[in-house]
C-alpha positions in Angstrom: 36.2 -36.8 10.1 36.4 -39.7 7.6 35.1 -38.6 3.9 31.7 -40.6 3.7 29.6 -38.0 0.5 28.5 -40.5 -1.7 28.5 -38.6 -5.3 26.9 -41.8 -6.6 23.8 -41.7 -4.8 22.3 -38.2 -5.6 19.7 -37.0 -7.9 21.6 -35.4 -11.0 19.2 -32.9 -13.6 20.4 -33.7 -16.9 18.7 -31.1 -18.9 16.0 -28.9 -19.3 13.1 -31.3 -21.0 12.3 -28.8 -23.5 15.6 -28.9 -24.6 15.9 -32.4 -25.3 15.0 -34.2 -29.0 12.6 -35.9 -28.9 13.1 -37.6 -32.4 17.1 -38.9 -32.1 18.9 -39.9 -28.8 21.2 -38.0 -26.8 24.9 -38.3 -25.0 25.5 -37.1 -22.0 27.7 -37.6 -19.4 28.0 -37.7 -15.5 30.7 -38.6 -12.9 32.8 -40.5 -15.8 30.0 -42.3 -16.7 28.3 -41.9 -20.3 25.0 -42.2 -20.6 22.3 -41.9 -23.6 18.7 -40.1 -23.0 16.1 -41.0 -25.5 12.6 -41.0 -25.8 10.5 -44.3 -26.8 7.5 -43.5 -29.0 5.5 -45.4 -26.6 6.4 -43.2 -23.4 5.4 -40.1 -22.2 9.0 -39.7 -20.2 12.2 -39.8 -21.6 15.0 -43.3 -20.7 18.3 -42.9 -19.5 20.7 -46.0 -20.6 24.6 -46.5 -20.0 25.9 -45.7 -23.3 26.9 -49.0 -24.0 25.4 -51.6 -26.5 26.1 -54.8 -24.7 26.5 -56.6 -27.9 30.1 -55.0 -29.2 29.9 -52.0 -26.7 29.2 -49.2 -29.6 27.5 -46.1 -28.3 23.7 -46.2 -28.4 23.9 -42.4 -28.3 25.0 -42.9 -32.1 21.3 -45.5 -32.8 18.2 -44.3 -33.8 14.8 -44.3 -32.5 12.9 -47.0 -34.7 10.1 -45.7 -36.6 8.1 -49.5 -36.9 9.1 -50.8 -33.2 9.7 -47.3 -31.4 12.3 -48.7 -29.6 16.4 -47.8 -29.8 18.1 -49.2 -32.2 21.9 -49.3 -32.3 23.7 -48.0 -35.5 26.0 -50.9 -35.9 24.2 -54.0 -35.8 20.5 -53.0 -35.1 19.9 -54.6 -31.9 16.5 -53.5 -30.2 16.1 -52.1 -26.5 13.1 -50.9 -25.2 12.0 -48.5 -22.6 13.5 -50.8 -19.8 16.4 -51.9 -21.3 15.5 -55.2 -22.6 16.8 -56.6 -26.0 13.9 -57.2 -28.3 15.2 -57.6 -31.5 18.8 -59.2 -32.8 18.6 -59.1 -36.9 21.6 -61.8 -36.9 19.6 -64.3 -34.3 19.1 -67.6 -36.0 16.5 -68.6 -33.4 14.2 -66.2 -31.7 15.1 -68.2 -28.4 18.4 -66.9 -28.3 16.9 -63.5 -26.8 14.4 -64.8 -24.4 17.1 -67.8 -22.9 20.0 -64.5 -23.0 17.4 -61.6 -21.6 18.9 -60.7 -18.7 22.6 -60.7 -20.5 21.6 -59.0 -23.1 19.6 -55.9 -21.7 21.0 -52.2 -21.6 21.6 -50.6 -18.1 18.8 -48.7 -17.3 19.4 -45.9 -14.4 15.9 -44.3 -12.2 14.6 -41.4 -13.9 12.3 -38.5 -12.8 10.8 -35.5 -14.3 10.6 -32.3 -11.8 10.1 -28.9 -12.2 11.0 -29.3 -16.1 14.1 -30.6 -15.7 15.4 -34.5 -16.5 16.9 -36.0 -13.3 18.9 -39.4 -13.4 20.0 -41.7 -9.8 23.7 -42.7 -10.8 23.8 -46.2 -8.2 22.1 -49.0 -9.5 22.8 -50.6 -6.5 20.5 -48.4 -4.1 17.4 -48.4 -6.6 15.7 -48.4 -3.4 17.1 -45.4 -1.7 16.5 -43.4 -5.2 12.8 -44.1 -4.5 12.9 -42.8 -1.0 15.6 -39.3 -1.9 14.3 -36.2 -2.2 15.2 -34.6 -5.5 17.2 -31.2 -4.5 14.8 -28.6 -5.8 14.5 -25.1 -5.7 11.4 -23.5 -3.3 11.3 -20.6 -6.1 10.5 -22.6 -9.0 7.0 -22.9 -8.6 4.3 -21.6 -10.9 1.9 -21.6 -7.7 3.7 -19.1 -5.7 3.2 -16.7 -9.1 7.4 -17.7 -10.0 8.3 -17.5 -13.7 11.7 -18.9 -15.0 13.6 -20.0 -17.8 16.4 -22.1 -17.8 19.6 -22.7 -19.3 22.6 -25.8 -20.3 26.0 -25.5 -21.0 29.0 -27.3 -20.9 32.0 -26.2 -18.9 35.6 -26.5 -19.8 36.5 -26.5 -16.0 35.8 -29.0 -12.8 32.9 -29.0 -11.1 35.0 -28.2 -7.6 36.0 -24.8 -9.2 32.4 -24.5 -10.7 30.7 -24.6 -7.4 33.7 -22.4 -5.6 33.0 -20.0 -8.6 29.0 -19.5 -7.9 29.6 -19.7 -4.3 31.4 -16.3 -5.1 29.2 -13.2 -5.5 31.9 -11.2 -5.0 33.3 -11.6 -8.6 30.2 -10.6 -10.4 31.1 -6.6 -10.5 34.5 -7.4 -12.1 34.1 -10.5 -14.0 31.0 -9.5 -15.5 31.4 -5.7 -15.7 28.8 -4.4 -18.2 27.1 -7.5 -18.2 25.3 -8.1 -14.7 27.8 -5.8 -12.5 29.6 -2.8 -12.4 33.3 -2.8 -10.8 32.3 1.1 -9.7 29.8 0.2 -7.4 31.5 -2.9 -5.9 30.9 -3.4 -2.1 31.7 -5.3 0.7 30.1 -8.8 1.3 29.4 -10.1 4.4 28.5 -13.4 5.0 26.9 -15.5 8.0 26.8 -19.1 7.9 23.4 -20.2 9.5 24.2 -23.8 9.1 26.7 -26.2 7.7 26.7 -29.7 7.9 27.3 -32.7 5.2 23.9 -32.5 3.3 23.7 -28.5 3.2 25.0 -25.1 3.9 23.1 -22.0 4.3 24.5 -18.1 4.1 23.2 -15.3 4.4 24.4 -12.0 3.1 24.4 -9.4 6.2 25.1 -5.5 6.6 25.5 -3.2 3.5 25.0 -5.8 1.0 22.6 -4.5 -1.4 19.4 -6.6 -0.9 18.8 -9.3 1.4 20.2 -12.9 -0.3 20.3 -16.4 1.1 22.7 -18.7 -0.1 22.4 -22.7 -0.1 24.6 -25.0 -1.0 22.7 -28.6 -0.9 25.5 -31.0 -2.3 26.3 -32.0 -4.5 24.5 -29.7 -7.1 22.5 -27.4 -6.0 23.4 -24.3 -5.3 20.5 -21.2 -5.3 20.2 -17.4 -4.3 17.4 -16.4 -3.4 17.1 -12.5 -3.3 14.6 -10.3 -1.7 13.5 -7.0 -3.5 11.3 -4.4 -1.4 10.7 -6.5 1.2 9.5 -10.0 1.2 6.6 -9.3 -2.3 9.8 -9.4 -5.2 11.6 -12.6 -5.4 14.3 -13.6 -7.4 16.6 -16.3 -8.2 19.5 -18.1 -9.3 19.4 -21.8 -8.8 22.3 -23.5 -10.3 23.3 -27.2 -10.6 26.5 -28.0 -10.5 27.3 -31.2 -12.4 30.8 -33.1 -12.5 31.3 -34.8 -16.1 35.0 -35.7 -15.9 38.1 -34.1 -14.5 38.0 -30.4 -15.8 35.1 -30.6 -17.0 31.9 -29.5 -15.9 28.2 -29.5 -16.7 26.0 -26.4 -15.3 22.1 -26.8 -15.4 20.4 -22.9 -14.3 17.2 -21.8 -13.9 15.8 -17.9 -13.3 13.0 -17.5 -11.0 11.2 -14.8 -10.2 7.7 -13.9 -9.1 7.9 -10.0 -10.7 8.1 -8.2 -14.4 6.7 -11.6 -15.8 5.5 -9.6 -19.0 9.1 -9.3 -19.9 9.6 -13.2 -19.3 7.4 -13.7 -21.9 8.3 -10.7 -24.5 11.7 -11.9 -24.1 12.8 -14.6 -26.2 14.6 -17.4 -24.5 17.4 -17.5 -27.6 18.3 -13.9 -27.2 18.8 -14.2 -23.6 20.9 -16.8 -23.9 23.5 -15.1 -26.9 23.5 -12.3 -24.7 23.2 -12.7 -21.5 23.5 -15.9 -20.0 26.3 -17.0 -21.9 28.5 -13.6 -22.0 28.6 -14.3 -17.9 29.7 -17.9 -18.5 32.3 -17.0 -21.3 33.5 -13.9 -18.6 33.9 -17.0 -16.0 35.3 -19.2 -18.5 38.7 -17.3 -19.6 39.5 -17.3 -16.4 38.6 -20.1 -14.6 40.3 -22.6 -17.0 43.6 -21.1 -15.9 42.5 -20.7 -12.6 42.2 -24.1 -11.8 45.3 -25.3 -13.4 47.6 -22.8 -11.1 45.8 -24.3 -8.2 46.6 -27.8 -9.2 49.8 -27.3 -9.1 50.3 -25.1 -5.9 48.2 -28.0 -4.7 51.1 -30.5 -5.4 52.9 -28.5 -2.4 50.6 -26.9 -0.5 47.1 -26.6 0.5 44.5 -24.4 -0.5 44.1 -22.7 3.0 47.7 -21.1 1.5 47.7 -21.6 -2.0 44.5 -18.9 -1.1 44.6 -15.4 0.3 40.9 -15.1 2.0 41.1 -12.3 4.1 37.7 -10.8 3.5 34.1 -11.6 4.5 32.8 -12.4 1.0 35.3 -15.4 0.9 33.2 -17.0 3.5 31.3 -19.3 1.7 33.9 -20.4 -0.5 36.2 -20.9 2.9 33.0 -23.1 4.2 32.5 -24.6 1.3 36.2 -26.0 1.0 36.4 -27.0 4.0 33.2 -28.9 3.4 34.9 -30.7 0.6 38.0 -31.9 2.7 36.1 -33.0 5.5 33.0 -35.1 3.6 35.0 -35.6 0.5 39.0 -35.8 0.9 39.4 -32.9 -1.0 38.3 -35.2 -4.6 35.7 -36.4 -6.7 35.7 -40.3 -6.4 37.1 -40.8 -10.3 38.9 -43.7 -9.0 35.5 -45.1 -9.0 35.2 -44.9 -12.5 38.8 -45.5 -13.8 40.0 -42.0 -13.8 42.7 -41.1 -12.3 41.3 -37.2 -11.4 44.4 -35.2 -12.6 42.8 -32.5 -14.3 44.7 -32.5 -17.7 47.0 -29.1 -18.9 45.1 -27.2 -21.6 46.2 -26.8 -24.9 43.1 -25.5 -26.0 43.0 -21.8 -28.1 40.4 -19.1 -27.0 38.0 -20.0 -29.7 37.5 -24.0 -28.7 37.6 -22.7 -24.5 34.7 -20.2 -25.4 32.9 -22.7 -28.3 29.6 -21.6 -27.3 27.9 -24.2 -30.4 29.9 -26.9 -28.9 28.9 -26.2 -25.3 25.6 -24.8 -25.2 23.7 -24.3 -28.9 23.3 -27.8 -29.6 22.0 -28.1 -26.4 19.4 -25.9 -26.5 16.2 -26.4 -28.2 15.2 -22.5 -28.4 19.0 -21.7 -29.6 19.1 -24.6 -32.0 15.6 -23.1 -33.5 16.9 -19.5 -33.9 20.0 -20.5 -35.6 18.4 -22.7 -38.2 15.6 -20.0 -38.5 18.5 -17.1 -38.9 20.4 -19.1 -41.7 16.8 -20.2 -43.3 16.5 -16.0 -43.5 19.9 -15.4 -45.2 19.5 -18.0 -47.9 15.8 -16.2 -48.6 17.9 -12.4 -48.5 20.8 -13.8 -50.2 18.7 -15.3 -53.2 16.7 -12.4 -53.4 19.2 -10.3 -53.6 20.6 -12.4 -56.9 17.8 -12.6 -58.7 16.5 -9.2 -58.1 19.9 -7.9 -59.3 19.3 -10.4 -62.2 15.9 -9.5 -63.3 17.0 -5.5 -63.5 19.9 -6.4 -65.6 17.5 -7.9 -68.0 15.1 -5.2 -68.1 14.7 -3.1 -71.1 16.2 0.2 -71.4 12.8 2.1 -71.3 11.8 0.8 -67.7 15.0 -0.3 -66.0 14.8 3.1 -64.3 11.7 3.3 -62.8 10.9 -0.2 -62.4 14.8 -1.8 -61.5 15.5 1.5 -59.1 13.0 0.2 -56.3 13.9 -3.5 -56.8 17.6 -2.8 -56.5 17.0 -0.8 -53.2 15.2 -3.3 -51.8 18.1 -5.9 -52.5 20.1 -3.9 -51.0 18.6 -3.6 -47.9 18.1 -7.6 -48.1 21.5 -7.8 -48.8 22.2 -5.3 -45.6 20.1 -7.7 -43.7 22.1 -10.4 -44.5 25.2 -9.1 -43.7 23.8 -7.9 -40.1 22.5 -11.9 -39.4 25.8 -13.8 -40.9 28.2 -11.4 -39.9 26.7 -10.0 -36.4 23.9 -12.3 -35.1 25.0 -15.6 -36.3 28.4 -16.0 -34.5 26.4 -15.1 -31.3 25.7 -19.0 -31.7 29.3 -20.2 -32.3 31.9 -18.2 -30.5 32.2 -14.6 -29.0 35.6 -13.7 -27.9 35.8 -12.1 -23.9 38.6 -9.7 -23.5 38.4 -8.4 -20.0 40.7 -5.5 -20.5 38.8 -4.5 -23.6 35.3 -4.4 -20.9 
């Protein structure tokens, strides 16, 4: 069968919404493309632009949201854009006619945006507008507040291609080992068997059979989404894990997750989002991470001789739905991402990179996320405040007189010491949960 997925015309999410700034605008990028989010003053719903200012092609992602106007402003000669894209303002204009005789030469290119279940989704083809209005956005049954689901989501940047990305979560069979201590256990590893229920271009569907250890279904709906859905005690306890699966460029990747669930929704709430994330979420990512990047790299170059079908030793039944799913990608997709589309050539380029920039979780995820941007900045706010107590209270004893440096300087010194304590727990322990945590498998 000839390749015929169009990657172009999909609905990609972007980002959680409560993750994005409201105040500054934002790069991102998809398929090769780069593309600028922002939020006009006078809109309710965030914009998505190409991230090109048509005037000398500078990134808008680099403007600023004008406080007067409201509208986006590029940083290096303060042409205007507003909500749709048109140029409204050109400081250097002589005549004010040279924008309305120029409008539709001058305007930004705007892409179709939707809001849905709190996540920013952008249509990539401006040439099928139309089909964009009529295209079901490919959410999750399980994140729905009116079923009695809770869920919380999460960003981060991948240093690997979306085609190993999707093989990866397509594989539940790596979770005891990859992620031993974290959500497995290697001990207790068992046997998956899969049955695929349907496969066709626009979805495939698997369902975990025998021993497994609770009923899951597995959907793949290209080329994003891919969700769990896993049944405790029957059908009352749902959970989740609905992934998105975003190319960026080739070897990298951008992966968009959300955590259903319709049970223990007290501890959804107790928990905060930020501490999840620094130890939780993004220990299993930085478990996937170490090894994928290699991974990938080996493949491409057995791939130079061989296939996959070779290059692979699938014997088992939990490698059905990563056989199904590559053989989905030949048959719809020629075994690529279209790059060529976007003047890339797809050659997924030899890393150089040391552990620490592979595993940069600031880079990749913190300054992505609202909750995680918040806790950081609250956590250094804190050590300042210990720090400078610490000083002065040391300080103020030193000045004390003889007569009640004792009684009076003895509390205050054990108190700056256990401020001082403090902050060597947050900018020694807690802080570099933000920046970079080191995951040596052999050491798990």
């Amino acid at each position: 069968m000839n390749p015929n997925f169009n990657f172009f015309q999909q609905w990609y999410p972007l980002s959680p919404v409560e993750d994005l700034e409201k105040d500054r605008p934002i790069p991102v990028k998809v398929l090769g493309i780069n593309l600028v989010i922002w939020k006009p003053l006078s809109s309710e719903t965030f914009q998505v632009f190409l991230d090109e200012c048509p005037h000398r092609l500078a990134p808008l992602s680099e403007g600023r949201i004008d406080d007067q106007t409201g509208n986006l402003m590029c940083s290096y000669h303060g042409w205007q854009f507003d909500s749709q894209g048109s140029c409204t303002h050109i400081p250097q204009a002589e005549k004010a006619e040279i924008i309305a005789k120029n409008q539709d030469n001058f305007c930004v290119t705007s892409f179709p945006v939707r809001e849905e279940q709190d996540l920013l989704w952008v249509w990539l083809d401006l040439n099928s507008v139309d089909i964009a209005a009529t295209t079901k956005l490919p959410l999750s049954p399980l994140v729905d507040a009116s079923k009695g689901f809770v869920w919380s989501s999460f960003v981060r940047d991948l240093e690997y291609d979306w085609q190993t990305l999707v093989e990866n979560v397509a594989d539940p069979s790596h979770v005891p080992f990859a992620h031993h201590g974290v959500q497995g256990n290697r001990d207790k590893a068992k046997p998956i068997l899969m049955q695929v229920k349907d496969s066709q271009a626009d979805i495939i569907e698997v369902e975990t059979v025998g021993n497994f250890s609770v009923p899951t279904k597995i959907t793949f709906e290209p080329p994003c989404r891919l969700e769990y859905a896993i049944q405790f005690g029957g059908e009352d306890k749902q959970m989740g894990l609905v992934t998105y699966c975003i190319p960026i460029s080739p070897g990298k990747s951008r992966l968009v997750a959300q955590f259903p669930r319709n049970f223990a929704k007290r501890a959804h709430k107790l928990t905060p989002r930020w501490w999840d994330h620094i130890n939780n979420r993004n220990l299993v990512i930085d478990g996937d991470m170490i090894l994928l990047r290699q991974q990938e790299q080996l493949l491409q170059q057995h791939q130079r001789t061989e296939s996959w079908k070779t290059a692979y030793k699938l014997p088992t039944g939990a490698d059905r739905l990563v056989i199904e799913y590559r053989n989905w990608f030949d048959r719809y997709c020629g075994g690529k991402l279209p790059w060529e589309k976007v003047g890339l050539n797809g050659e997924i380029p030899q890393t150089t990179q040391s552990r620490q920039e592979t595993l940069d979780r600031y880079t990749q995820h913190t300054q992505h996320c609202s909750s995680c941007r918040g806790a950081l900045k609250n956590i250094q706010n804190i050590q300042k405040f210990l720090l400078g107590y610490f000083t002065i209270s040391v300080a103020v004893v030193g000045l004390l007189p003889d007569a009640i440096r004792l009684p009076v300087g003895l509390p205050l010194i054990l108190l700056a010491l256990l401020c001082l304590g403090g902050y060597v727990g947050l900018k020694f322990w807690l802080e570099p949960k933000f920046y970079f945590v080191d995951y040596v498998h052999s050491e798990k």
